[in-house]
MARMI-750886 format. One record per residue (C-alpha): residue in three letters; chain; x, y, z. Coordinates in Angstrom, 2 decimals. Example, Ala and Ser with C-alpha at 12.3 -4.5 7.8 and 13.67 -1.06 7.14 Angstrom:
// MARMI-750886
<rec ALA,A,<12.30,-4.50,7.80>>
<rec SER,A,<13.67,-1.06,7.14>>
END
This chain:
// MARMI-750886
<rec UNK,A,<22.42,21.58,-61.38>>
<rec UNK,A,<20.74,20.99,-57.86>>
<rec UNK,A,<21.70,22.12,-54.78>>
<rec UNK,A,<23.00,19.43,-52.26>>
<rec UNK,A,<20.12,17.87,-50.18>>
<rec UNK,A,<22.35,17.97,-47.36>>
<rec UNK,A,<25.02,20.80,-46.22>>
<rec UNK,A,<27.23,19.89,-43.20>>
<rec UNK,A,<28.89,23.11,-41.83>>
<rec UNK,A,<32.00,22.87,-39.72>>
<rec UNK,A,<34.65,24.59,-38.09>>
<rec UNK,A,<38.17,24.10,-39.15>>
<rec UNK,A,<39.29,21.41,-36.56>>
<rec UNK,A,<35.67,19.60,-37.32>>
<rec UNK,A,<36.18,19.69,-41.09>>
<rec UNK,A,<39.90,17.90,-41.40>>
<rec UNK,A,<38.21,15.39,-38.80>>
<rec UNK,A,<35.54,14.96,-41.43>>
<rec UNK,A,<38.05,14.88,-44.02>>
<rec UNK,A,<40.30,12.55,-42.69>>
<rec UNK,A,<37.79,10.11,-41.01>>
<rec UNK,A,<34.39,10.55,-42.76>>
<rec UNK,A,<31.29,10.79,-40.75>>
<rec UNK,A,<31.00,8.51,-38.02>>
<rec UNK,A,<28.15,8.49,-35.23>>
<rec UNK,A,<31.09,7.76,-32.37>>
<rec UNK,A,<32.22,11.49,-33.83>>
<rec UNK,A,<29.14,13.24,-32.17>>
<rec UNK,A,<28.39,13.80,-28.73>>
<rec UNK,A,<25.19,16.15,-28.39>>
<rec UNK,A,<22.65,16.32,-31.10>>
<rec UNK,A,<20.15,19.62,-30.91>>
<rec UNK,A,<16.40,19.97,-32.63>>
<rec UNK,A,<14.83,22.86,-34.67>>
<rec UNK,A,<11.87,24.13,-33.20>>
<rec UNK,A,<8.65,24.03,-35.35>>
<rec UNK,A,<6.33,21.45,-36.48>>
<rec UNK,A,<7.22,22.20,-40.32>>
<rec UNK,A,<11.01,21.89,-39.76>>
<rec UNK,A,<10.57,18.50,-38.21>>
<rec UNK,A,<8.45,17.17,-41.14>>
<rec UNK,A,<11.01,18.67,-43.28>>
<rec UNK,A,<13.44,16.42,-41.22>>
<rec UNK,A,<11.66,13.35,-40.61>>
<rec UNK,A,<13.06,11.14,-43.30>>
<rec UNK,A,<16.80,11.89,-41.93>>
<rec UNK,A,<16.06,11.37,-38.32>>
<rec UNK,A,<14.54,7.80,-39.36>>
<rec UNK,A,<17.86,7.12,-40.73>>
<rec UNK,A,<19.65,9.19,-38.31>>
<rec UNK,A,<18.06,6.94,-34.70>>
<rec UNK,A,<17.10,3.53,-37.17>>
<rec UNK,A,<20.91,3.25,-38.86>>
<rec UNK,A,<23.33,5.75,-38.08>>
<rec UNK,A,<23.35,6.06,-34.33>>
<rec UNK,A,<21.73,2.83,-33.70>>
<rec UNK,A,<24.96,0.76,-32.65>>
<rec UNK,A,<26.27,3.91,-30.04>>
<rec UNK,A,<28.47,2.80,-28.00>>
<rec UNK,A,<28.89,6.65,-25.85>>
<rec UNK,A,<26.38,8.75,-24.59>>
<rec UNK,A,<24.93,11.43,-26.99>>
<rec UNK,A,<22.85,14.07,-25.69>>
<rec UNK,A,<19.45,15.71,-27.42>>
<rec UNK,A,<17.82,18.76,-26.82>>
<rec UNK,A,<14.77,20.08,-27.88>>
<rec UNK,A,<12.38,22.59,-27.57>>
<rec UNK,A,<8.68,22.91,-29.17>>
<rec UNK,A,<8.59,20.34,-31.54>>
<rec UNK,A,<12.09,19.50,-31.40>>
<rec UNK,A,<11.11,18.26,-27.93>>
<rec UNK,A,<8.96,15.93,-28.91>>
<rec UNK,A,<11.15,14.75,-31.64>>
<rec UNK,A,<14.38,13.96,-29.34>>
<rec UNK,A,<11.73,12.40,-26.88>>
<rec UNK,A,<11.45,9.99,-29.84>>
<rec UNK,A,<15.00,8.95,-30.31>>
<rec UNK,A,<15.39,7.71,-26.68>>
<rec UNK,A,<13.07,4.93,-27.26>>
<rec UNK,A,<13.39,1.56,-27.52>>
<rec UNK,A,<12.23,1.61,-31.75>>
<rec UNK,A,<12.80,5.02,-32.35>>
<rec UNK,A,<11.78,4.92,-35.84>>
<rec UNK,A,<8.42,3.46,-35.12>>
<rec UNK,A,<8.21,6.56,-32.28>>
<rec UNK,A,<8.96,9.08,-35.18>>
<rec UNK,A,<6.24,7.77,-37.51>>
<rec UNK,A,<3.67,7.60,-34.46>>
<rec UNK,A,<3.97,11.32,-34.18>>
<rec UNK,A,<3.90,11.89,-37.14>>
<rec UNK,A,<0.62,10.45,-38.05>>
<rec UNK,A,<-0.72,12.20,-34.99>>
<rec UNK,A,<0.84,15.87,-35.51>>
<rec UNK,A,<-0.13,15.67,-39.04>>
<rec UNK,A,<-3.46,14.63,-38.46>>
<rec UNK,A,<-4.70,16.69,-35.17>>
<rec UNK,A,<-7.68,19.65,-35.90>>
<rec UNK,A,<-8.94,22.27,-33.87>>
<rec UNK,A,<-12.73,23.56,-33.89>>
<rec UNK,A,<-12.44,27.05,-35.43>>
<rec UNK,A,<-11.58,28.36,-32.04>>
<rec UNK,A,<-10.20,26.21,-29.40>>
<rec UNK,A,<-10.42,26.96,-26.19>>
<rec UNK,A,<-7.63,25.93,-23.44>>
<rec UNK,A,<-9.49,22.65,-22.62>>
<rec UNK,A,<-9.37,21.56,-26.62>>
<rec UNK,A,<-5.83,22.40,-26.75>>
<rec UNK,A,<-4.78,20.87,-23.72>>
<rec UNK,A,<-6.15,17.37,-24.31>>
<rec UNK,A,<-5.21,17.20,-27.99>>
<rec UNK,A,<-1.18,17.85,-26.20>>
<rec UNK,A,<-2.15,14.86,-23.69>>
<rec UNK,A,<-3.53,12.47,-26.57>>
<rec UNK,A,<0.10,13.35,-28.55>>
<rec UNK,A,<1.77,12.44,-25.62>>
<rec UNK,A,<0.08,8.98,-24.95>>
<rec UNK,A,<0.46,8.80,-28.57>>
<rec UNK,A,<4.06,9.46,-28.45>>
<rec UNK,A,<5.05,7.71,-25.87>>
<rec UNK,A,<3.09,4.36,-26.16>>
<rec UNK,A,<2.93,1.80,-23.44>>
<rec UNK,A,<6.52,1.90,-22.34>>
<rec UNK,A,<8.14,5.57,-23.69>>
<rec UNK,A,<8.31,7.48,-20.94>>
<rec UNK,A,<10.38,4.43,-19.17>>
<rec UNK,A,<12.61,3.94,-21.87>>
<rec UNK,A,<13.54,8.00,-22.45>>
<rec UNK,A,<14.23,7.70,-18.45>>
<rec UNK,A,<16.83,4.93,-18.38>>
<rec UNK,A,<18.24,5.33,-21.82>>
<rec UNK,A,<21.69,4.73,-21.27>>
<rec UNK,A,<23.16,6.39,-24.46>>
<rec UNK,A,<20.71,8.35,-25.98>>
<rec UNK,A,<19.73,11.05,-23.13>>
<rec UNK,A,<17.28,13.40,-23.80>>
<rec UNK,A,<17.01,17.14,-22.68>>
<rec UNK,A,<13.98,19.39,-23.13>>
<rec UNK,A,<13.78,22.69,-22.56>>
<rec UNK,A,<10.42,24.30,-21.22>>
<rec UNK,A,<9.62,27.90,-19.68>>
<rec UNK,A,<7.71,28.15,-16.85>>
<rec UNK,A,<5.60,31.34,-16.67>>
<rec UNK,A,<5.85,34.01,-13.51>>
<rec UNK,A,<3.52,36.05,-12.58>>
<rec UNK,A,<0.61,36.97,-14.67>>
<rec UNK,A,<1.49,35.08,-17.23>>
<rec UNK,A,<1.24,32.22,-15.20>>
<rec UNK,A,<-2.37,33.38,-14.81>>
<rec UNK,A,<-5.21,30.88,-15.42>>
<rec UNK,A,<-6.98,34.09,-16.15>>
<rec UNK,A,<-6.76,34.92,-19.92>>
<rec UNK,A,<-7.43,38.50,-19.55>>
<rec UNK,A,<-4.20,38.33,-16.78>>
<rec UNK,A,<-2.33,36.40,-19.62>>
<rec UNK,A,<-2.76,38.95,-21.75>>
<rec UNK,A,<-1.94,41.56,-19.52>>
<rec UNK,A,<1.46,39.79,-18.47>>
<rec UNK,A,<2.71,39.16,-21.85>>
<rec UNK,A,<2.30,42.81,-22.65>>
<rec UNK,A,<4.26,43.84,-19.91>>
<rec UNK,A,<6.56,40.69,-20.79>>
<rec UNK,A,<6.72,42.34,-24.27>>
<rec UNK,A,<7.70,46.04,-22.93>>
<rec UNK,A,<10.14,45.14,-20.78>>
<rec UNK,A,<11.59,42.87,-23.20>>
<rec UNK,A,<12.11,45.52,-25.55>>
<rec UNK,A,<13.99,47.63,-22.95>>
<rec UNK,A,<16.29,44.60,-22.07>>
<rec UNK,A,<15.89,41.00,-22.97>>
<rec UNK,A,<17.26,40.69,-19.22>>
<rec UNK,A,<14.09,41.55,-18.32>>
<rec UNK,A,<12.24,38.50,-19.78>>
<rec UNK,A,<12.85,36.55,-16.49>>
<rec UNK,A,<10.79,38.39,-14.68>>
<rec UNK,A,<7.88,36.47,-16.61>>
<rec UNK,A,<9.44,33.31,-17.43>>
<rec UNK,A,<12.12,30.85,-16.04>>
<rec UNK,A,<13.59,28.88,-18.77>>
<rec UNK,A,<13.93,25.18,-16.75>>
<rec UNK,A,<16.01,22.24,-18.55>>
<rec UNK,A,<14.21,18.74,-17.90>>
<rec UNK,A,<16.83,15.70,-18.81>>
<rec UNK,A,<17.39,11.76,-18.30>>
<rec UNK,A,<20.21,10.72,-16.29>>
<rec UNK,A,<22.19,11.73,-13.64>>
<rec UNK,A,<23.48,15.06,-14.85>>
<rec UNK,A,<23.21,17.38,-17.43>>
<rec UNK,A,<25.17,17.41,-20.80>>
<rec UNK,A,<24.46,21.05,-21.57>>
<rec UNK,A,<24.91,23.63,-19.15>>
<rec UNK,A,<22.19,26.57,-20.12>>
<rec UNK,A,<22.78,29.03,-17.10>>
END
């Protein structure tokens, strides 16, 4: 016997919906990514379905949020053919090198070409005044050394981001302020 491609997990209340009702898009109203380029690969076959059938017809708002790789996944659900958007990156992120040891110049304009990539002609236009699909990306912005351009400052910061991590994860923020970037008017998920 296999195991189940798919196992949905829910709370009591979400489960006797399920139950009762089935699964219906109009059920959800936020939607969150894994992190990780070989999670979303994993994935990519049920977020086609998920943005090209099931939640194609939405009538409400439903929120994504993403970080990593999950950010540039949601960023594809927000446009206009978000199935095309998906198999875009795709192609790209499984098809990008590196020379044996990049520098911050190589990496840098191989994340630029993924985003023209990604977002095509018109993407960044149609993630911005997507009415029901409204994306959220999380990003940390670096403080301090870390925020160095100087590697050998890098380095030294996320030592000390390290350290004082390990004394309290409190800590963390003096080296990096997590910052939530979304379409829309306000935010659907409140991270403070």
């Amino acid at each position: 016997m296999h195991p189940p491609s798919l196992t949905l997990i829910a709370g009591p209340a979400a489960r006797q919906k399920l139950l009762d009702e089935g699964l219906r898009q109009e059920n959800f109203r936020a939607m969150v990514a894994a992190s990780g380029g070989p999670k979303w690969f994993v994935l990519k076959a049920l977020d086609q379905y998920l943005f090209g059938e099931f939640f194609k017809d939405r009538q409400t708002p439903l929120a994504t949020l993403g970080t990593s790789a999950g950010a540039w996944q949601m960023a594809c659900f927000s446009q206009k053919n978000p199935v095309e958007a998906i198999e875009r990156l795709a192609r790209f992120y499984s098809t990008v090198t590196y020379s044996e040891k990049p520098d911050i110049r190589e990496i840098s304009a191989s994340a630029e070409a993924m985003v023209d990539v990604l977002l095509d002609q018109d993407g960044a236009r149609e993630i911005c005044s997507n009415p029901m699909i409204q994306t959220h990306i999380i990003i940390n912005r670096c403080r301090g050394l870390v925020g160095s351009d100087r590697p050998s400052l890098q380095l030294l910061g996320l030592a000390l981001a390290a350290a004082s991590n390990a004394a309290s994860r409190k800590r963390l923020g003096w080296f990096f302020e997590r910052v939530v970037m979304h379409a829309g008017e306000s935010s659907f998920f409140d991270l403070s």
